[in-house]
N, C-alpha and C positions, 0 to 999 in steps of 0.2 A: 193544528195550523201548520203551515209551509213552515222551513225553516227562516226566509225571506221573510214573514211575517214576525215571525218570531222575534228575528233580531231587528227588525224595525220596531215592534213595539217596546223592547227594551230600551232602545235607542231614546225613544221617544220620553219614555219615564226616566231614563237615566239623563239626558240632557236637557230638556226643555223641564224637568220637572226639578231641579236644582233653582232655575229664576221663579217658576211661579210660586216656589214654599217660599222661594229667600221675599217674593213681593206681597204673598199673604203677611208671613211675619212684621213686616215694613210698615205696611196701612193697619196690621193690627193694634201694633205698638203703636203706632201714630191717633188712632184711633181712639187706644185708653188713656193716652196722656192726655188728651182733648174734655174727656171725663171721669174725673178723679174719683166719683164713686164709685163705676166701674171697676178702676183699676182695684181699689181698696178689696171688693167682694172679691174680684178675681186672687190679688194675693192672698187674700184671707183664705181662700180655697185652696193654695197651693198649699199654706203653711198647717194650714188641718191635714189637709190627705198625707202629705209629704215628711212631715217631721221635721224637717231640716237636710233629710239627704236625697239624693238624686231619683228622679222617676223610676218606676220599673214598669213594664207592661199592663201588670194588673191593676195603677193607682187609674190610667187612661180613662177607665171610666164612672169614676169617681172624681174627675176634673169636670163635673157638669157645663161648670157656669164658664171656663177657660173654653171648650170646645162650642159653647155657643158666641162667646166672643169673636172667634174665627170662624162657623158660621155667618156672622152677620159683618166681619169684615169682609168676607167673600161674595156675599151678598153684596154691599156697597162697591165694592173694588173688585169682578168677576176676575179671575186668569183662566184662559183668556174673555176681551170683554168681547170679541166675535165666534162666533162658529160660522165655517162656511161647511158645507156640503152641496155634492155633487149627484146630480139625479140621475139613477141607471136607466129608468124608463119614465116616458111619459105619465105626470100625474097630474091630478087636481088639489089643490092646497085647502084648508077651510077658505071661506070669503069668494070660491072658484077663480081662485090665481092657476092660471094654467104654467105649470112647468114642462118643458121640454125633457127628452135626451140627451147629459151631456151639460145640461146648463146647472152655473151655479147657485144655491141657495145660501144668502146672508142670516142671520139670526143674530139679532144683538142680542145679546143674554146681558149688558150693560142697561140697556135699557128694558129688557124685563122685568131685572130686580129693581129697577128704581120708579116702576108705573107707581101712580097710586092708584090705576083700578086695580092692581095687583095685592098692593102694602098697603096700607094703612101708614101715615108718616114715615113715606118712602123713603125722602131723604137723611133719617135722621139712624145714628144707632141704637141700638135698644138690642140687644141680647138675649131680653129676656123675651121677644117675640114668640122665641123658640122655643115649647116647652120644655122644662130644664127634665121634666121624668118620664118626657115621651123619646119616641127615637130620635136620634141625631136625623135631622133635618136631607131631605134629599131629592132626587126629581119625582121619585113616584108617591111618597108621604106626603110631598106638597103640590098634588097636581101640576106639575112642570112649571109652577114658579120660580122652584131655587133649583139652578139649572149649572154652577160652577164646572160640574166634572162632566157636562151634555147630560143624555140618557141614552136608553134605547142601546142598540147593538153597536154603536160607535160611540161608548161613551167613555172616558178616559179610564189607564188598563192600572193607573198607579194613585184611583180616589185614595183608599185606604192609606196604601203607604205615604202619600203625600197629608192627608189628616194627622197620622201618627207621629209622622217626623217634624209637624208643624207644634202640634199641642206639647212634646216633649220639650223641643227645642224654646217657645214659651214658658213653658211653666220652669222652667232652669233660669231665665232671664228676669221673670220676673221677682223671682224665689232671691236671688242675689244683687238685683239692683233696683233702684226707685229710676221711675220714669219719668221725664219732665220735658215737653215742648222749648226749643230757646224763643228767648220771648220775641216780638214781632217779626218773626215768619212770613211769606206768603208762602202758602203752602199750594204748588200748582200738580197737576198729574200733565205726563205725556201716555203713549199708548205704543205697541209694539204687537210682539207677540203676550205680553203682561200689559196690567195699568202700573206707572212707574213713578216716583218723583222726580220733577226736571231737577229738582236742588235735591244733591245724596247727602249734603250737610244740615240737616235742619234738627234732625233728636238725636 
């Protein structure tokens, strides 16, 4: 790659990729304090791999049920919930949507994950969708259902490290504090370049 490429894509993972792990973490916290069975399996799992002291690389995948957790927040709450791209030449889409040169193509991946011809109780969480001893969940295992980092040759350059730095950064939070919703809430999303809460005060 160019250098210009280069340091765009760095750019890229280094600044935009700081909000969307801080908004996985957000909705995923938000998400197990919603369901306290969850939560309970998920510390349970911290506190078996873990011991009591700080993650290290190797425990990563041994967090089964924490890394499907944040799979299926990602699922519910994409960063981001659009992709747009931009067509270099004339194509035909499935359905024959004719795309021009030059024009731009939407994709809600917001509304992907949340079809139910897609999912099966789209709207709901469940973790355990994901099978806990198959691969970590992604666009090409799931027929481009679970679509969070895109696919294909534009698909984000920092999945991995943005996984990693997600599921560590949880399982530390979890590991040292209990999680509790304050009681009545509304809890609303805005949308940006992330899905975000309009109230930064609610867990």
């Amino acid at each position: 790659v160019s250098s210009l490429q280069l340091r765009d894509d760095l750019l890229s993972m280094l600044v935009a990729g700081h909000e969307t792990t801080g908004s996985v973490l957000t909705w995923t916290i938000y998400l197990l304090s919603k369901d306290p069975v969850a939560l309970r399996k998920a510390q349970d799992e911290v506190d078996r791999v873990l011991q009591g002291r700080l993650p290290r690389y190797e425990d990563v995948k041994e967090l089964k049920y924490l890394m499907r957790c944040i799979n299926e927040s990602m699922r519910l709450y994409p960063h981001p919930p659009v992709l747009i791209r931009r067509a270099l030449v004339d194509d035909v889409l499935p359905g024959n949507y004719k795309v021009k040169t030059g024009q731009d193509v939407m994709i809600s991946v917001y509304n992907i994950h949340r079809s139910p011809e897609v999912w099966d109780r789209a709207d709901e969480f469940i973790p355990e969708r994901f099978d806990l001893e198959g691969p970590i969940p992604n666009e090409s295992n799931t027929d481009f259902r679970f679509i969070p980092f895109s696919g294909g040759p534009r698909k984000c350059v920092g999945d991995q490290f943005a996984l990693l730095e997600a599921i560590v950064a949880l399982a530390i939070v979890i590991q040292k504090m209990d999680i509790q919703l304050v009681a009545d809430q509304k809890i609303s999303m805005t949308t940006g370049a992330t899905i975000h809460t309009t109230n930064r005060d609610c867990i």
